[in-house]
N, CA and C atoms as a LAMMPS dump frame, in Angstrom:
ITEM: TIMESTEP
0
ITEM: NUMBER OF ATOMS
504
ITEM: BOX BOUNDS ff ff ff
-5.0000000000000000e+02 5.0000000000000000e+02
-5.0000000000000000e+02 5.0000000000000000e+02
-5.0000000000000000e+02 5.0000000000000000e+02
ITEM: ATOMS id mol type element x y z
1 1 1 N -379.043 -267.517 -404.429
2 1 2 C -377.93 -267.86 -403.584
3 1 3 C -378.408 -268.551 -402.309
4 2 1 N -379.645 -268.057 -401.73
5 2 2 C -379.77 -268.707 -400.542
6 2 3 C -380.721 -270.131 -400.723
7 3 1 N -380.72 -270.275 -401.774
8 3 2 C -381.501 -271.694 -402.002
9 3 3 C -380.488 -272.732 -402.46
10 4 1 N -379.297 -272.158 -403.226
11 4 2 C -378.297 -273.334 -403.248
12 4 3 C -377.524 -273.463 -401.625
13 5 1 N -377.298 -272.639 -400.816
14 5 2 C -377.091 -273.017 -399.555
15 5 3 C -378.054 -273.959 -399.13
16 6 1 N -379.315 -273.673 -399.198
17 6 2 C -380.328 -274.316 -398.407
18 6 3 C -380.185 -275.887 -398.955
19 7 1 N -379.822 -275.865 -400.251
20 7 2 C -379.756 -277.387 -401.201
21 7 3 C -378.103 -278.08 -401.187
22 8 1 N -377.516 -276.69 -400.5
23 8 2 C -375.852 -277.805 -399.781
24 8 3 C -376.294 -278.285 -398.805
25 9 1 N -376.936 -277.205 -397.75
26 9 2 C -377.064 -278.192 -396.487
27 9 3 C -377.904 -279.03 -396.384
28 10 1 N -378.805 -279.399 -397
29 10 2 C -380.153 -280.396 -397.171
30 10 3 C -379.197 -281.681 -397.523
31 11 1 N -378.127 -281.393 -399.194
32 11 2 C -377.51 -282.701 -399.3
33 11 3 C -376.3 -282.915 -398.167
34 12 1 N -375.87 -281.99 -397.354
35 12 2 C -374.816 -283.166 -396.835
36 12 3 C -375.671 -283.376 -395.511
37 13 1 N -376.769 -282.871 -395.012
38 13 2 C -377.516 -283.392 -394.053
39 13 3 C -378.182 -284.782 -393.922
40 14 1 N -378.298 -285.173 -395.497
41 14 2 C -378.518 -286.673 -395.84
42 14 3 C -377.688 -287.671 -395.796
43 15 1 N -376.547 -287.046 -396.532
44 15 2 C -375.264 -287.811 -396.605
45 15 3 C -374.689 -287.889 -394.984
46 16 1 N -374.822 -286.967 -394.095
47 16 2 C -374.224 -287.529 -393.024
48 16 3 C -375.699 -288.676 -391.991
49 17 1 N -376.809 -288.292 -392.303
50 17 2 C -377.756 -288.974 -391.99
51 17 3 C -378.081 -290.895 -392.455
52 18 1 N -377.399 -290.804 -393.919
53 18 2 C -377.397 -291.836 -394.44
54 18 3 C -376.045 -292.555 -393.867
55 19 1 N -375.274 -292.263 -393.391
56 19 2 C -373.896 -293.106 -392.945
57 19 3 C -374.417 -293.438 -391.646
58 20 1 N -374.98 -293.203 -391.287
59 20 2 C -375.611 -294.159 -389.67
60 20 3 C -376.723 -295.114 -390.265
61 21 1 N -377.014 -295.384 -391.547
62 21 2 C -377.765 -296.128 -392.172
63 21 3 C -377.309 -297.724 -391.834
64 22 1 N -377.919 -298.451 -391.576
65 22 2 C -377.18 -299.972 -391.116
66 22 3 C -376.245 -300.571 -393.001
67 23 1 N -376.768 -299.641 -393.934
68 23 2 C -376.285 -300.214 -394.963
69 23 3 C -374.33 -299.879 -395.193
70 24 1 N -374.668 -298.612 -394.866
71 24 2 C -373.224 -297.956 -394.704
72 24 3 C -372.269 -297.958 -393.336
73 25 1 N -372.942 -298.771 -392.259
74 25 2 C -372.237 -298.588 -390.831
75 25 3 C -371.194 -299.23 -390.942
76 26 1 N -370.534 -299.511 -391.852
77 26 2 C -369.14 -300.803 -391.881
78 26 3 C -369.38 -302.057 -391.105
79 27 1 N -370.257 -302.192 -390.57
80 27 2 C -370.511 -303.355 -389.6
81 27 3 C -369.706 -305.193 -390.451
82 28 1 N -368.646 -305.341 -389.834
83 28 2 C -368.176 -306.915 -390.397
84 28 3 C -368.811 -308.077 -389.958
85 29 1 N -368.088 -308.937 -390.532
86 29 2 C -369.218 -310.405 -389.889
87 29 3 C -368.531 -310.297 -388.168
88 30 1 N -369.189 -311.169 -387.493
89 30 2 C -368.905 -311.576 -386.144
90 30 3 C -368.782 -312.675 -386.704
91 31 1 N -367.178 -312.934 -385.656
92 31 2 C -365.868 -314.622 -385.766
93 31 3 C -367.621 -315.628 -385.015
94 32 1 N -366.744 -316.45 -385.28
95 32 2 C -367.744 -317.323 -384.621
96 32 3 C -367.822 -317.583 -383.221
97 33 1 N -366.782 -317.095 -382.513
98 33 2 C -367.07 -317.766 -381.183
99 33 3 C -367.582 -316.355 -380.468
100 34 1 N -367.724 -315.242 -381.242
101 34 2 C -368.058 -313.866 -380.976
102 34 3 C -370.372 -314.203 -380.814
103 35 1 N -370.121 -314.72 -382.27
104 35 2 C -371.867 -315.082 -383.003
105 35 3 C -372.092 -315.725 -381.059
106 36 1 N -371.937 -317.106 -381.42
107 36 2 C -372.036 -318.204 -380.238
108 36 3 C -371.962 -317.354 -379.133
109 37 1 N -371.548 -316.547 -378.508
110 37 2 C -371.18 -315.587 -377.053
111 37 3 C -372.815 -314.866 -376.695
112 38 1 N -373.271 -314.62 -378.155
113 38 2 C -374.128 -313.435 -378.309
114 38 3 C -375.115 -313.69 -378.487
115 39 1 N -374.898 -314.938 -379.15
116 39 2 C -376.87 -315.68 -379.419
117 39 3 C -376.837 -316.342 -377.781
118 40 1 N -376.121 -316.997 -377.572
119 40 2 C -376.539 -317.73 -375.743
120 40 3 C -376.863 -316.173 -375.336
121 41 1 N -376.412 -315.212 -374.82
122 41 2 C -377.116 -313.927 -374.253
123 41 3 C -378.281 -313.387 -374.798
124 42 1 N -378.095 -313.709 -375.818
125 42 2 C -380.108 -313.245 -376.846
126 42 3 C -380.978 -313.7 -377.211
127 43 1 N -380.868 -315.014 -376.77
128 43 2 C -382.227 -315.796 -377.03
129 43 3 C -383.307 -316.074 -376.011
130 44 1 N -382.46 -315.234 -374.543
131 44 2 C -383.628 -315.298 -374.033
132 44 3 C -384.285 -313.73 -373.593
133 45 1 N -384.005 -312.936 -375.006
134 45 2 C -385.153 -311.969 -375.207
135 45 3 C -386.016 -312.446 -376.132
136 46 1 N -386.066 -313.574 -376.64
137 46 2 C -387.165 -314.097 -377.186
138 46 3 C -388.276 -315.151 -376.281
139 47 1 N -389.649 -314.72 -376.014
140 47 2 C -390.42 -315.139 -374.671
141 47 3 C -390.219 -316.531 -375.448
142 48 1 N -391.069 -317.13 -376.85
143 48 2 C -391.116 -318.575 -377.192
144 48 3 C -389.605 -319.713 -377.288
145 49 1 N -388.848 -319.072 -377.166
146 49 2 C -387.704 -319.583 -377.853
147 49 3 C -387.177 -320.27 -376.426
148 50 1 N -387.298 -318.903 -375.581
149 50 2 C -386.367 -319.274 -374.283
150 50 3 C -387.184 -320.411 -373.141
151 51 1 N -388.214 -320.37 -373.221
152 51 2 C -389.333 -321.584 -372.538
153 51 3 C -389.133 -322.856 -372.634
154 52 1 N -388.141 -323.081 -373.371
155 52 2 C -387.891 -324.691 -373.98
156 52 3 C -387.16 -325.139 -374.173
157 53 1 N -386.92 -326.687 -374.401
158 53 2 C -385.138 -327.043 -375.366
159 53 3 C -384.997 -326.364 -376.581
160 54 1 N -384.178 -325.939 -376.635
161 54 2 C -383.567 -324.788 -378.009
162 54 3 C -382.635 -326.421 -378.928
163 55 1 N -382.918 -326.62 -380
164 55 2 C -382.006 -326.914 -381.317
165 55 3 C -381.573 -325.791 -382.158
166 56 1 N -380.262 -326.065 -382.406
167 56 2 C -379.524 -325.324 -383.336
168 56 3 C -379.389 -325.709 -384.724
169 57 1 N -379.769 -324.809 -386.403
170 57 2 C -379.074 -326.152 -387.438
171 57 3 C -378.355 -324.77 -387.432
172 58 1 N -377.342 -325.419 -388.061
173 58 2 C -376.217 -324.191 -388.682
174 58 3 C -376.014 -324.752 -390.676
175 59 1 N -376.285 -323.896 -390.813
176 59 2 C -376.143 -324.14 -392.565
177 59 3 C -375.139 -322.768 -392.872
178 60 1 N -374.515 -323.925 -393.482
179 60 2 C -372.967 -323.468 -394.27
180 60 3 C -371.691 -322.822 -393.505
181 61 1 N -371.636 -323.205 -392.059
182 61 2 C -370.282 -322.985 -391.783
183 61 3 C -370.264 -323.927 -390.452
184 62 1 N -368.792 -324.859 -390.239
185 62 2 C -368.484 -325.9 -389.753
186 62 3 C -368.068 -325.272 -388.443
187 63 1 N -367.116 -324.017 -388.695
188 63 2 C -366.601 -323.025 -387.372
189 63 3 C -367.592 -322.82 -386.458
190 64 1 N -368.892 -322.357 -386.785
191 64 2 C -369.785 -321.389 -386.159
192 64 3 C -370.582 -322.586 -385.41
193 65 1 N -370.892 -323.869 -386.141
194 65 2 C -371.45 -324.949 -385.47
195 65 3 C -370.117 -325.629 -384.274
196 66 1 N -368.835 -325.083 -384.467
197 66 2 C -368.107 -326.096 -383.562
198 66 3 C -368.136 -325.308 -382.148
199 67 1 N -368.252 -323.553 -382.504
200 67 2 C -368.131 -322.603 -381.576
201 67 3 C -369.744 -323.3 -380.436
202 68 1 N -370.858 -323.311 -381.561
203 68 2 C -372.208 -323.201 -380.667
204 68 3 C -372.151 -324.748 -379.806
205 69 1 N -371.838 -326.015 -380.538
206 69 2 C -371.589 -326.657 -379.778
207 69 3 C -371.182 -326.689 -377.955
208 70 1 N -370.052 -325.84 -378.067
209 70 2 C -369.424 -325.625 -376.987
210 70 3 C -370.108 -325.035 -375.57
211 71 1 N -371.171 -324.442 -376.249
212 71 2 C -372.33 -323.64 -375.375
213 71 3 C -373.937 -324.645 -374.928
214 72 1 N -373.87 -325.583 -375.719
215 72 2 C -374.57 -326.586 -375.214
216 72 3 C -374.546 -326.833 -373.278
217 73 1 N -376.01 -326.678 -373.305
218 73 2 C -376.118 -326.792 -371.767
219 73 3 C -375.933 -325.92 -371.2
220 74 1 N -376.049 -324.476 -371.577
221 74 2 C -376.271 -322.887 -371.735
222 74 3 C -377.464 -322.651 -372.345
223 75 1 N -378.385 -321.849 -371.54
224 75 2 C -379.343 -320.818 -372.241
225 75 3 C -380.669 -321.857 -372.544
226 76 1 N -380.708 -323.249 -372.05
227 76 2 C -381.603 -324.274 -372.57
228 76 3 C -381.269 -324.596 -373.958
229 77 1 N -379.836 -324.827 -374.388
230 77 2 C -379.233 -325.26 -375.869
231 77 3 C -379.119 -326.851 -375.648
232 78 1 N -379.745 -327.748 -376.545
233 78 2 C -379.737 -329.173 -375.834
234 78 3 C -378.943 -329.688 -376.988
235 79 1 N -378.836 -329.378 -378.29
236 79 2 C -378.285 -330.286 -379.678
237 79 3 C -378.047 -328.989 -380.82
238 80 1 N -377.02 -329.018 -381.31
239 80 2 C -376.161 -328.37 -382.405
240 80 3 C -376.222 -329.19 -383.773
241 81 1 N -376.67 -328.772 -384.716
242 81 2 C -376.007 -329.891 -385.493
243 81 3 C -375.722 -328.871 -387.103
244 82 1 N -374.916 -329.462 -387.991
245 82 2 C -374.738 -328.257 -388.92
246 82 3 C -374.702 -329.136 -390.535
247 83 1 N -374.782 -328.605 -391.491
248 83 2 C -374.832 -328.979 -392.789
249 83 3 C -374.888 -328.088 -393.902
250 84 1 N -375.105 -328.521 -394.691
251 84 2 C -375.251 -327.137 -396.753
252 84 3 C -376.072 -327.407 -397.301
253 85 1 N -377.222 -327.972 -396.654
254 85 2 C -378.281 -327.669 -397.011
255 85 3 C -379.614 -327.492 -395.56
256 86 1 N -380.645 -327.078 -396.35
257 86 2 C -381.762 -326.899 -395.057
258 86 3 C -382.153 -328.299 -394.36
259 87 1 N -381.981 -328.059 -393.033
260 87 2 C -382.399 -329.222 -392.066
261 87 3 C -383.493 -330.041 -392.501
262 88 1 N -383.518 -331.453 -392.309
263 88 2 C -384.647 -332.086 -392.204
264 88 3 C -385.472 -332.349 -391.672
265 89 1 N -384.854 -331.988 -390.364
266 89 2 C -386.35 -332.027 -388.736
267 89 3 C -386.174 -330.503 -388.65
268 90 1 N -386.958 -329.831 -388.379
269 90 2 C -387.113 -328.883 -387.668
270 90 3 C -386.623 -328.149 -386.363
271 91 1 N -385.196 -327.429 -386.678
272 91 2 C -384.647 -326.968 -385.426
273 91 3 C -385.74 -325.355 -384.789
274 92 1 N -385.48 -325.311 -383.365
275 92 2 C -385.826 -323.948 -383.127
276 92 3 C -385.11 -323.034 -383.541
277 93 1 N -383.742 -323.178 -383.929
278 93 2 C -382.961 -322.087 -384.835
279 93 3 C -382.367 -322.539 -385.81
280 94 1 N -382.352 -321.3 -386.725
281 94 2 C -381.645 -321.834 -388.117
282 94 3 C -380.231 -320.593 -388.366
283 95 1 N -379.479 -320.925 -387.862
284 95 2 C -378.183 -320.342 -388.08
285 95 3 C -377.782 -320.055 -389.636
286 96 1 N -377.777 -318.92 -390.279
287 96 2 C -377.758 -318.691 -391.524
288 96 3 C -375.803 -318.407 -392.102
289 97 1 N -374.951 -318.916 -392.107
290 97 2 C -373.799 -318.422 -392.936
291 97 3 C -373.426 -318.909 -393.85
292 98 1 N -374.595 -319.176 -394.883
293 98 2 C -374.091 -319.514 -396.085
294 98 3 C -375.085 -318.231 -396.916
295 99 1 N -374.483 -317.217 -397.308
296 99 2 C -375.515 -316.119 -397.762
297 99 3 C -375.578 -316.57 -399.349
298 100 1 N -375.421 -317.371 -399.733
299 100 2 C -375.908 -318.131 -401.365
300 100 3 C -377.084 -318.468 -400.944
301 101 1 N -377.647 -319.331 -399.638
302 101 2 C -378.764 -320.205 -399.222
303 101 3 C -380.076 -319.404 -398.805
304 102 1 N -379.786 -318.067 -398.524
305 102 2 C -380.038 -317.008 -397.75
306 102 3 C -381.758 -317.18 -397.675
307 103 1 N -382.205 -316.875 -399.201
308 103 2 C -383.314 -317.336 -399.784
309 103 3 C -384.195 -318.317 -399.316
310 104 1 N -383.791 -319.234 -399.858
311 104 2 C -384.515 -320.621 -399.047
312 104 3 C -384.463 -320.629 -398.056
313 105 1 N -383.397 -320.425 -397.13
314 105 2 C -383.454 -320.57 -395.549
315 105 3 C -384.31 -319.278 -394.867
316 106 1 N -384.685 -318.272 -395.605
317 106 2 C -385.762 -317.16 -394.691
318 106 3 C -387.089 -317.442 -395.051
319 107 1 N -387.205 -318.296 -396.213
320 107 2 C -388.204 -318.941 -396.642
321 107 3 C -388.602 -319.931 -395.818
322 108 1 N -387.416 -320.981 -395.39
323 108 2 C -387.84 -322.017 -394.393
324 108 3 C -388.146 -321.518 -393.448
325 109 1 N -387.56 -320.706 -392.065
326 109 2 C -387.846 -320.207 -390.906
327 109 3 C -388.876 -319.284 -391.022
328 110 1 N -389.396 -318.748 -392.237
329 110 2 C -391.032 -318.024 -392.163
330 110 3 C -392.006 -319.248 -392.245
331 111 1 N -391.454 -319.807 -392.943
332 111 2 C -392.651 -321.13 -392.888
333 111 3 C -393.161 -321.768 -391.823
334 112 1 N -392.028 -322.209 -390.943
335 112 2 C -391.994 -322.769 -389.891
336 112 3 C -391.932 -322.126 -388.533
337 113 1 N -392.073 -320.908 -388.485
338 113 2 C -392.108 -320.236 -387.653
339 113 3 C -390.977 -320.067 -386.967
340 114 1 N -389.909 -320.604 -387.119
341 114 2 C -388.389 -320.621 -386.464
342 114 3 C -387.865 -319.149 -386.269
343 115 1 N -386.248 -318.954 -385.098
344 115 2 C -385.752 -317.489 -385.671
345 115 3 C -384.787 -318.223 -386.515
346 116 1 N -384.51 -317.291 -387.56
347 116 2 C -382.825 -316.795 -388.665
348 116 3 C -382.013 -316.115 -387.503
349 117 1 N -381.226 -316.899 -387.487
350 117 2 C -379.687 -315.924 -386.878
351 117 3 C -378.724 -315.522 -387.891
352 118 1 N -377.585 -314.909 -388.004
353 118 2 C -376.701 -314.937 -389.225
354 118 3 C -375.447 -314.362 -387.808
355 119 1 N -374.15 -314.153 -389.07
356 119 2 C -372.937 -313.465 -388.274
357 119 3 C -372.587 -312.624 -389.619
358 120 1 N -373.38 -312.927 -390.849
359 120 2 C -373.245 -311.817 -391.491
360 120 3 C -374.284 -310.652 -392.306
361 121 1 N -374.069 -309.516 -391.115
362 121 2 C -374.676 -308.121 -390.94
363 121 3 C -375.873 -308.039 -392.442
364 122 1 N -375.057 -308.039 -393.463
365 122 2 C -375.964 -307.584 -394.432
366 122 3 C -377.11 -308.689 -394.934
367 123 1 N -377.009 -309.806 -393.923
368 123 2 C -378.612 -310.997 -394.595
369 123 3 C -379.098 -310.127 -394.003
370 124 1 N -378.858 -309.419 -392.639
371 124 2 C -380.378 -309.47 -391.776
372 124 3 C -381.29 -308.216 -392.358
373 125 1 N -380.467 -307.357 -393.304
374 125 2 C -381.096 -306.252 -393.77
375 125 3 C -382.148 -307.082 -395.558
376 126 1 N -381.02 -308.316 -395.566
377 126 2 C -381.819 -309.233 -396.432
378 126 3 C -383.306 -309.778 -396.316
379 127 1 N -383.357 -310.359 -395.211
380 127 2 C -384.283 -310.809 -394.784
381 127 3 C -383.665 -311.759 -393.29
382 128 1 N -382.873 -311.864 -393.019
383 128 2 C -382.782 -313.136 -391.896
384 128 3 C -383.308 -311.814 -390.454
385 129 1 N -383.821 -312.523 -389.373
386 129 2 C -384.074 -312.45 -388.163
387 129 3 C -382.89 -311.782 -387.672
388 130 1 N -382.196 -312.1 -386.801
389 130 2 C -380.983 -311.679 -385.836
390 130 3 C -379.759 -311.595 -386.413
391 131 1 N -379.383 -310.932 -386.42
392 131 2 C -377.457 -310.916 -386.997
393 131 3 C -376.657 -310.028 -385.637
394 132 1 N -375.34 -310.668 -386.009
395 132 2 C -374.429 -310.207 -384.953
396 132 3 C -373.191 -309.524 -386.401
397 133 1 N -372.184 -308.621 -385.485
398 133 2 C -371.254 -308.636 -386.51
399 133 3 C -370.605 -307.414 -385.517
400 134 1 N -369.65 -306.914 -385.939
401 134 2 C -368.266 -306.239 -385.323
402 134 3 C -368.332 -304.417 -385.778
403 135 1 N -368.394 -303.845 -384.866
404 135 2 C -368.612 -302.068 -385.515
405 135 3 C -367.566 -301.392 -386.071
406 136 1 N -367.435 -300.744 -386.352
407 136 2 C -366.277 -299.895 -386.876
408 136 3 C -365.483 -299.98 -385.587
409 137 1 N -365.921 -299.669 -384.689
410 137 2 C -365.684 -299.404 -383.183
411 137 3 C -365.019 -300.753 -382.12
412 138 1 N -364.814 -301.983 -382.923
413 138 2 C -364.194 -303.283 -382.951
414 138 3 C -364.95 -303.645 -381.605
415 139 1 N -366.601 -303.376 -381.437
416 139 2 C -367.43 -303.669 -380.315
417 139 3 C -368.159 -304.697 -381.192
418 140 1 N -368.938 -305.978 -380.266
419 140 2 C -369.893 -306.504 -380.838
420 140 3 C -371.156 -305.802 -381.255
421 141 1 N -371.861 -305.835 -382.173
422 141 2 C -373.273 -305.095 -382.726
423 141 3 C -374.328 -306.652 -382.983
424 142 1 N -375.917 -305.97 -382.106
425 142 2 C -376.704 -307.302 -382.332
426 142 3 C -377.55 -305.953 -383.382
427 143 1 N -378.14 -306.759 -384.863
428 143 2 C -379.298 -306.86 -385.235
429 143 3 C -380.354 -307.286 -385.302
430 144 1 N -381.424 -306.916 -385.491
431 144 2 C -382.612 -307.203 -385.353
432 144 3 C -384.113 -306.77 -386.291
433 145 1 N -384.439 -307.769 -387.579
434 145 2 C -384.524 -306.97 -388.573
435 145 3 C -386.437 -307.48 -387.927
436 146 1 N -386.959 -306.255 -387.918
437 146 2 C -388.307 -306.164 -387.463
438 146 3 C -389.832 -306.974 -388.525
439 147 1 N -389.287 -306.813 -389.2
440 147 2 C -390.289 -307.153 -390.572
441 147 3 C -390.292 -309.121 -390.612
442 148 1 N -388.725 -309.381 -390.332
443 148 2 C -388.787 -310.699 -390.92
444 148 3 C -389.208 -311.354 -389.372
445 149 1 N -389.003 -311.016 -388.169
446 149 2 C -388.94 -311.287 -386.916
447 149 3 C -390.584 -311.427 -386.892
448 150 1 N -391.509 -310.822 -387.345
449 150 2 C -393.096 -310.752 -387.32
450 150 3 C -393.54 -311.91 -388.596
451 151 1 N -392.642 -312.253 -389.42
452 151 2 C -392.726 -313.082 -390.308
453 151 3 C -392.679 -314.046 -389.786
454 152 1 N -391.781 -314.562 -388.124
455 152 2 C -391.503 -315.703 -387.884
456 152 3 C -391.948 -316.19 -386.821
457 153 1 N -392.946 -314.943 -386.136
458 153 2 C -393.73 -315.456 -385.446
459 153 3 C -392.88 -315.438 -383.857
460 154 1 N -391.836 -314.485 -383.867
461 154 2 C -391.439 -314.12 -382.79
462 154 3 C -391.926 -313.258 -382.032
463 155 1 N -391.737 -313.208 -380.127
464 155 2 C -392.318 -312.421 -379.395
465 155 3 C -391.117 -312.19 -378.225
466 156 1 N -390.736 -310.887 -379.077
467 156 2 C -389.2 -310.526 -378.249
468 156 3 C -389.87 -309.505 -376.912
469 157 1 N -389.068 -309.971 -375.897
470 157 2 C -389.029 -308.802 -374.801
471 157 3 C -388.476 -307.788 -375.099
472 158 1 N -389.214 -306.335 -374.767
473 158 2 C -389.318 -304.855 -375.457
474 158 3 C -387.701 -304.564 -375.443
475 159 1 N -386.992 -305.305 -373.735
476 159 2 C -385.415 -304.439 -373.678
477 159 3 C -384.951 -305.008 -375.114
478 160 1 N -384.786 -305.579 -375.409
479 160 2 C -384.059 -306.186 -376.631
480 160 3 C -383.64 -304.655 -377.328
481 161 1 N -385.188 -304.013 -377.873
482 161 2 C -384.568 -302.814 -378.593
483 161 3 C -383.776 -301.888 -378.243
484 162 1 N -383.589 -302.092 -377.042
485 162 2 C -382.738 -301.337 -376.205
486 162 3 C -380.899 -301.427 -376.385
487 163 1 N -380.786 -302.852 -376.837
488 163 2 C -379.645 -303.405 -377.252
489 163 3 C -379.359 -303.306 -378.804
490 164 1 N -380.26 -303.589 -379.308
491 164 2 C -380.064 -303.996 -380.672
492 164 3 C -380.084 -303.104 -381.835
493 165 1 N -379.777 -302.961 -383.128
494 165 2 C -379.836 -301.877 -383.5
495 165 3 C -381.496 -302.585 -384.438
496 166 1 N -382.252 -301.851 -384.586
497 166 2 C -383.178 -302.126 -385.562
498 166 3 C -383.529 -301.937 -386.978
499 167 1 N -383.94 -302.919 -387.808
500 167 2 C -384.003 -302.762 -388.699
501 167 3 C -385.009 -302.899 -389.707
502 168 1 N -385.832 -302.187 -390.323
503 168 2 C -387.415 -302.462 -391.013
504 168 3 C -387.524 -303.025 -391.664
């Protein structure tokens, strides 16, 4: 008897442990002019990124490139530009919302050392760099997936983790 207690509370100690899991947090995409609000405030916890003219590509959504546009001449953002497939010059960011492309594009920005941004939550547990997206709690949420971020040759200032939720 006291070992099936011990094996109720073990399983719902998981089960409530696993719902703060970034897989189960309900986290939705972030609208686009939410993404755009949040990357100008977070890119300069990145030391390489923020030192310089910043380019934007945005692959696979027209919204999210019309939102970042608008922020040009913010944050050292000098040129936006967007398309459906991977850039041909080399931007300092690669804006990810086409999650079909997901692949190739974490492939490109490891290659090239670039960050992945996304606005939807579950690439960044994929592989992309930074994601934004909306909490249960209808607050903005920044991610920050640790593994692919060392893949890309980023060097974030420590507060960041302070903000962000992390992810391995």
């Amino acid at each position: 008897m006291k070992f099936k207690n011990m094996l109720v509370t073990m399983t719902m100690l998981s089960l409530i442990l696993s719902l703060n899991s970034p897989i189960f947090a309900q986290t939705k995409e972030a609208p686009a002019p939410i993404a755009a609000a949040l990357l100008v405030k977070v890119i300069g916890f990145e030391k390489n990124i923020s030192a310089g003219d910043i380019t934007i590509y945005v692959l696979g959504s027209s919204d999210v490139a019309k939102e970042l546009k608008k922020v040009i001449g913010q944050a050292n953002i000098k040129a936006v530009e967007s398309g459906n497939s991977l850039p041909s010059s080399k931007p300092t960011i690669l804006f990810i919302a086409d999650e079909g492309k997901l692949n190739e594009a974490v492939k490109y920005t490891q290659d090239n050392k670039i960050l992945s941004v996304t606005n939807i939550p579950e690439l960044v547990e994929k592989g992309a760099t930074l994601g934004f997206g909306i909490g249960s709690d209808n607050k903005p949420k920044i991610l920050l997936n640790i593994n692919s971020s060392a893949k890309e040759g980023l060097d974030w200032n420590p507060a960041i983790m302070k903000v962000a939720q992390v992810i391995k």
